[in-house]
Steps between C-alpha positions, in 0.01 A plus 500: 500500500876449592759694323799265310898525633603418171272681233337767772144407337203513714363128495221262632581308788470205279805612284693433836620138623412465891795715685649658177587844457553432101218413220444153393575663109818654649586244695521215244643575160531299192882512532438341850277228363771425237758451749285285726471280225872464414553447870598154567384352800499167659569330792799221571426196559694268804693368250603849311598643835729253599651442183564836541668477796727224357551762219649714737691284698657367177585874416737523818641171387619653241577815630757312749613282260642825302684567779671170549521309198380213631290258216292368758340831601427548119303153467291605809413825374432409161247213607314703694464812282378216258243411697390859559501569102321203421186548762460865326514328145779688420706235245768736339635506873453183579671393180811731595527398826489139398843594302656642730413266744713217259721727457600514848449109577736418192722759700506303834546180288774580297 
């Protein structure tokens, strides 16, 4: 019989995971099971992580371009933030980057 940190009931040593000082009922609540469940986890693929990386890249792009106006600097950033926004799926970004990314080539042009 082992005594519970959490509840301070006397238990068998069955209640116990291997190297616990808590109960398994303690332990692992329905709250916790809930959240485990809306827990979203996954893992990137190649292509995720660099488009990622392009994601960023095209955030400094644009970050710099801020700073000096220049309508090149906005073209570069807003392709590559597109191509970050459209590996994630996420199409109401894509969609405004695409306008702003005409926005700023019918800038250089005219």
């Amino acid at each position: 019989m082992r005594k519970c940190n959490k509840c301070h009931r006397e238990k068998k040593l069955s209640k116990f995971r291997e190297g616990k000082l808590t109960c398994k009922k303690c332990e692992y609540r329905w709250w916790q099971r809930v959240l485990r469940y809306l827990a979203y986890r996954r893992k990137l693929t190649a292509y995720e992580k660099f488009a990622s990386r392009i994601g960023y890249m095209g955030a400094g792009f644009l970050i710099a371009a801020q700073w000096t106006i220049e309508p090149i600097l906005y073209i570069l950033g807003f392709c590559c933030v597109i191509v970050q926004t459209s590996s994630r799926k996420q199409w109401n970004l894509v969609a405004l980057n695409i306008n702003g990314l005409i926005a700023w080539f019918r800038h250089l042009l005219f």
